[in-house]
C-alpha positions as CSV (number, residue, x, y, z in Angstrom):
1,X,21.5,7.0,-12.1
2,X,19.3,4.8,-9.9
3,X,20.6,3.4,-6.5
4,X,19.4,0.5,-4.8
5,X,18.7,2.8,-1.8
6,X,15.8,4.2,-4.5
7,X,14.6,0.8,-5.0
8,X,14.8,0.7,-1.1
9,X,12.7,3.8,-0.4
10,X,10.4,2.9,-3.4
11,X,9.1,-1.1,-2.7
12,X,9.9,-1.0,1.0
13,X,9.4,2.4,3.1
14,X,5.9,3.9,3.7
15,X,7.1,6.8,5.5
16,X,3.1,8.5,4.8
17,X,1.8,5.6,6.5
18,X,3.9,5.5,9.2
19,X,3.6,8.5,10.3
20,X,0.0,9.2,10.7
21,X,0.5,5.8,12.8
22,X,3.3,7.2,15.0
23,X,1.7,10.5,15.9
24,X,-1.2,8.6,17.4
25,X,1.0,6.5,19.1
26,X,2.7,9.4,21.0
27,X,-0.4,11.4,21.5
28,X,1.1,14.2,22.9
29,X,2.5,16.5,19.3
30,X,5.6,15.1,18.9
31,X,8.4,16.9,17.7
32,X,11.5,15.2,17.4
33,X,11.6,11.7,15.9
34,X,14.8,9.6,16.1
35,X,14.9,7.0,13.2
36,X,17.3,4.0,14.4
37,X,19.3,2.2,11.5
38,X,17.8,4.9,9.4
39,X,19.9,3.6,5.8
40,X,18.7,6.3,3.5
41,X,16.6,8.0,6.6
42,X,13.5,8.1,4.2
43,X,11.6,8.3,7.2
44,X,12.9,10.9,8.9
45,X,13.5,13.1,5.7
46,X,9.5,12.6,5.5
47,X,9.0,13.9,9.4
48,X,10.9,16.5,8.9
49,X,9.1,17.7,6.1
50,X,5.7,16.8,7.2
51,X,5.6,19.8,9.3
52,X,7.3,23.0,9.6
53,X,7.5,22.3,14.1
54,X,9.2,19.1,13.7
55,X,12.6,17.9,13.2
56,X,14.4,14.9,12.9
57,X,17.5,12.6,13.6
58,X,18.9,10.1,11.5
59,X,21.3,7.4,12.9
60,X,23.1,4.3,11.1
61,X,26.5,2.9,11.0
62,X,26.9,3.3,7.2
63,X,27.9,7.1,6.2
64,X,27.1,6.0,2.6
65,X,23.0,6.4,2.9
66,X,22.8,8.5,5.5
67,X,24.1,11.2,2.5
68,X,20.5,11.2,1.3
69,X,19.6,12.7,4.8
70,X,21.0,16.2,4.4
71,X,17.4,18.2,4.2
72,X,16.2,21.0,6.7
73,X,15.6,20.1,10.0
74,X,17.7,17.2,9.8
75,X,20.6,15.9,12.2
76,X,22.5,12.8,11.1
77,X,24.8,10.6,13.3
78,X,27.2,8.1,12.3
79,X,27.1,5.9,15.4
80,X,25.7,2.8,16.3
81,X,22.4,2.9,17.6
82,X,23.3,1.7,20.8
83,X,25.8,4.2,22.0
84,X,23.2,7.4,20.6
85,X,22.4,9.4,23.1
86,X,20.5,12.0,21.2
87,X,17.3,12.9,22.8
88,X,13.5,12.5,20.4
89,X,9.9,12.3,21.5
90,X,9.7,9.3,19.3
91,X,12.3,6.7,18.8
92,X,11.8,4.4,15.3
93,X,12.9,1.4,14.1
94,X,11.1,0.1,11.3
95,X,11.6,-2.2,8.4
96,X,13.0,-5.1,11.3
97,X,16.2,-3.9,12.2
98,X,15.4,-4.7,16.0
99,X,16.3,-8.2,14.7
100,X,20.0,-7.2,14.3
101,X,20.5,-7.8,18.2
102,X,21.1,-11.4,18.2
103,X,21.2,-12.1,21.8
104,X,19.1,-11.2,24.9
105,X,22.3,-9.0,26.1
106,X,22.5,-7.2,23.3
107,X,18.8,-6.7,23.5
108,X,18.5,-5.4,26.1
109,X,21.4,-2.9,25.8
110,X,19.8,-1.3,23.2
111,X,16.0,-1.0,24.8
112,X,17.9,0.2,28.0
113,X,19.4,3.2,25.5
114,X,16.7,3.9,23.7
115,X,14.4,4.7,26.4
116,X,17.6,7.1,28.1
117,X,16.9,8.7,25.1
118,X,13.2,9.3,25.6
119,X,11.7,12.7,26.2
120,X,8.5,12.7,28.8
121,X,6.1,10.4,27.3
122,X,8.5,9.3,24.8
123,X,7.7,5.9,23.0
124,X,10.1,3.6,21.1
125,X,8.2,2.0,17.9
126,X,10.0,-1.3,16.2
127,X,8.0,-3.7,13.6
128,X,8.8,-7.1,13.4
129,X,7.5,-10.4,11.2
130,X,6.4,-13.8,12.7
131,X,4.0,-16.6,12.8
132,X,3.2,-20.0,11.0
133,X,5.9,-19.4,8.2
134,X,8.0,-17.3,9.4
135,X,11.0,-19.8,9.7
136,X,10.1,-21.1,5.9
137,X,12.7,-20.3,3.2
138,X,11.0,-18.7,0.1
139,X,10.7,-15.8,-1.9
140,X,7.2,-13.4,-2.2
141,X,7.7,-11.2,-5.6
142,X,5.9,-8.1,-6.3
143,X,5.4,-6.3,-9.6
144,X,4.9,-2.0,-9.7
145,X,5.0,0.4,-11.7
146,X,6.8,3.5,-10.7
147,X,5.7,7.0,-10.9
148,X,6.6,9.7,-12.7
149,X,8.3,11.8,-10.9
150,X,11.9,12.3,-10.2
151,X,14.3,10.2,-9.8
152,X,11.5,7.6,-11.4
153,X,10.0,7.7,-14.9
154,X,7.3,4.9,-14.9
155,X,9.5,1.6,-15.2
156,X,8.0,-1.3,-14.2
157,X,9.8,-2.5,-10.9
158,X,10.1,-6.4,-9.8
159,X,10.7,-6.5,-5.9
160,X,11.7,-9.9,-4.4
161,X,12.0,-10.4,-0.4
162,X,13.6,-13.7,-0.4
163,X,14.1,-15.4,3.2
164,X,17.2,-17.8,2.1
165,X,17.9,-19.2,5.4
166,X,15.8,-20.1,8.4
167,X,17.0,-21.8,11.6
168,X,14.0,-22.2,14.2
169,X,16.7,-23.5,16.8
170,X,17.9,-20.0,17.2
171,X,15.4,-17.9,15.8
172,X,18.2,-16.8,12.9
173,X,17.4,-16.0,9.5
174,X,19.2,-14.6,6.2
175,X,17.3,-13.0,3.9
176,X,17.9,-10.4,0.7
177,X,16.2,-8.0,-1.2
178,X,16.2,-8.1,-5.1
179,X,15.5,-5.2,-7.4
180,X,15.1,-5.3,-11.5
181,X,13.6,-2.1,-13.2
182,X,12.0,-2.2,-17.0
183,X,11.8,1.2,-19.3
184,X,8.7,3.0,-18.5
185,X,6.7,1.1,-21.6
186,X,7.4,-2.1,-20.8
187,X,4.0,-3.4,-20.2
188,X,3.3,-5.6,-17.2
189,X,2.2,-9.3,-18.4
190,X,-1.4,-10.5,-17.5
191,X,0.4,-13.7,-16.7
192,X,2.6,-14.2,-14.6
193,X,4.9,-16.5,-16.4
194,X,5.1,-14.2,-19.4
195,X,8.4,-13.9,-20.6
196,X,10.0,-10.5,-19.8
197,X,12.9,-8.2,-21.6
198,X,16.6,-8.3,-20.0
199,X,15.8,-5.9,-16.8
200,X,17.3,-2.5,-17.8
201,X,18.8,-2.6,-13.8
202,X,19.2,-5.7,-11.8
203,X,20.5,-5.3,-8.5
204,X,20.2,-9.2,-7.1
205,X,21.0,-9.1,-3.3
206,X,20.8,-5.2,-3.2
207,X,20.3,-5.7,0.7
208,X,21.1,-8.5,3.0
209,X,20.5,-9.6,6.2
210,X,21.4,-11.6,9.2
211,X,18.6,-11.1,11.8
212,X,17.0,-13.1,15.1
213,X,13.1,-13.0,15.0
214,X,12.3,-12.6,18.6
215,X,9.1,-13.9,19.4
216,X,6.6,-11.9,21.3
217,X,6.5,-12.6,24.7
218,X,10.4,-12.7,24.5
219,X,9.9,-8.8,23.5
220,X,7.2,-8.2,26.1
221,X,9.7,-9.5,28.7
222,X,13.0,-7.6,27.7
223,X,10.9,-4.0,27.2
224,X,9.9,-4.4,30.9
225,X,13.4,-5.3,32.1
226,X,14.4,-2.3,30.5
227,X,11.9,0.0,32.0
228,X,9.1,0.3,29.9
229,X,5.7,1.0,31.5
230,X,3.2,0.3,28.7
231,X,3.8,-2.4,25.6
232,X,1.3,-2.5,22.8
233,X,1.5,-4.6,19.3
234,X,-1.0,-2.9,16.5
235,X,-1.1,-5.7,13.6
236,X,-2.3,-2.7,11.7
237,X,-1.5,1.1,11.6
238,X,-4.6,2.3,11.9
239,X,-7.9,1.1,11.5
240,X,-9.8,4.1,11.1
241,X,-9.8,7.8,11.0
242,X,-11.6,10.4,13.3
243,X,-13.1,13.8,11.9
244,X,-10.3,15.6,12.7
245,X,-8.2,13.1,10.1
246,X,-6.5,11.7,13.3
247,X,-5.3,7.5,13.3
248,X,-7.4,5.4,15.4
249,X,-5.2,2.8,17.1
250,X,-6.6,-0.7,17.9
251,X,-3.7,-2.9,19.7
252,X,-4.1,-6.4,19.4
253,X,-5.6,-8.1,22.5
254,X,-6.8,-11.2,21.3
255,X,-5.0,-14.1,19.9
256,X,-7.3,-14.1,16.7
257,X,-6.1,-10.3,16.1
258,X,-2.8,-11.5,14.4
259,X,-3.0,-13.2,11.1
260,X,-1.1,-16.5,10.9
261,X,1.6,-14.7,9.4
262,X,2.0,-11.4,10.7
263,X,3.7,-8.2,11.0
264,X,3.4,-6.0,13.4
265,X,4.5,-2.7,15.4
266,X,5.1,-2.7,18.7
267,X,4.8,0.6,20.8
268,X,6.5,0.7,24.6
269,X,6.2,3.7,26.2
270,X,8.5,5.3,28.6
């Protein structure tokens, strides 16, 4: 049967567009990668199977996802991020869990152990949203279809990211991720409003989450505190790609780069 952490992996990782992304980041063949708050560790199930060399580490809290982890090449921890000590080339954070540390303390506890746990020319990558709406309540739907491939046979998927609270005074916000699944021939309605079937699965609030949105220059400023040399934000990941099928990186450097609602990932290297 379906799990929300299949939902998860299927409307919100991109592990084959984050990777290209992090290997140009590095620049240097990377080996191990460290995913941080890895859930379902769809990212560093994809390293580790992106090439034969590489291998990867899978950390959360919750031992109830990171049972999807067990692949070749593969190490998983049960441990917060914070206290790991386990060694990568390339520590990730993706889908915005750097806005679990609500204060500037806990912040900067956690840059200070990540970069410990850099190799030479290690680099931590985190993504994070922000901009002219960012502190707006509201939901953004999105309709897919599935593939057919296992565990999905075509059904027409509804994904809702829903920002339920927002509280500019302390940079806080709650928000949740909705999943409802159709059979395979339900057909996806030209508009909008068209009245749908009963969702085969419904899983409303499959994920919440109580996160800070840290601003920019408030990350600039703790990464340097901790001991990082270099700090880049890429609003994209990757603009181009060379002959050699390598990612072109283009940080932001001016303030017309960003959108006025953005998300972006910031690279710090050791």
């Amino acid at each position: 049967m379906l799990s929300h952490y299949d939902f998860y992996e299927l409307c919100v990782t991109e592990p084959t567009r984050v990777i290209p992304f992090l290997l140009a980041a590095h620049a240097h063949n990377p080996r191990t990668l460290r995913e941080d708050f890895s859930g379902s560790a769809a990212l560093a199930r994809a390293w580790a199977a992106s090439h034969p060399a590489r291998r990867a580490i899978a950390v959360d809290l919750d031992p109830e996802p990171l049972k999807r982890a067990k692949a070749k090449r593969i190490r998983t921890i049960e441990a917060d991020a914070e206290t790991c000590t386990a060694k990568a080339d390339i520590v990730a954070a993706t889908n915005f869990p750097i806005g679990y540390h609500h204060t500037r303390r806990d912040l900067l506890r956690y840059l200070k152990a990540a970069r410990q746990s850099l190799n030479r020319r290690g680099v931590l990558v985190f993504d994070l949203y922000g901009g002219r709406d960012a502190f707006t309540p509201g939901k953004i739907i999105q309709l897919l279809r599935a593939p057919k491939q296992r565990p999905w046979s075509g059904e027409l998927i509804e994904y809702t990211f829903e920002q339920r609270t927002a509280d500019p005074r302390t940079g806080r916000v709650v928000d949740a991720l909705h999943f409802k699944a159709w059979p395979a021939r339900t057909k996806t309605p030209a508009n909008p409003r068209a009245k749908q079937p009963a969702p085969a699965i419904d899983f409303p609030d499959a994920f919440t989450y109580d996160w800070r949105l840290w601003s920019l220059p408030e990350l600039h400023d703790a990464l340097a505190e901790a001991g990082f040399t270099n700090v880049e934000v890429h609003s994209r990941l990757g603009d181009a790609i060379d002959n050699e099928g390598r990612v072109l990186l283009n940080p932001v450097r001016e303030p017309d780069d960003l959108d006025e609602n953005w998300v972006v990932c910031v690279v710090a290297r050791k």
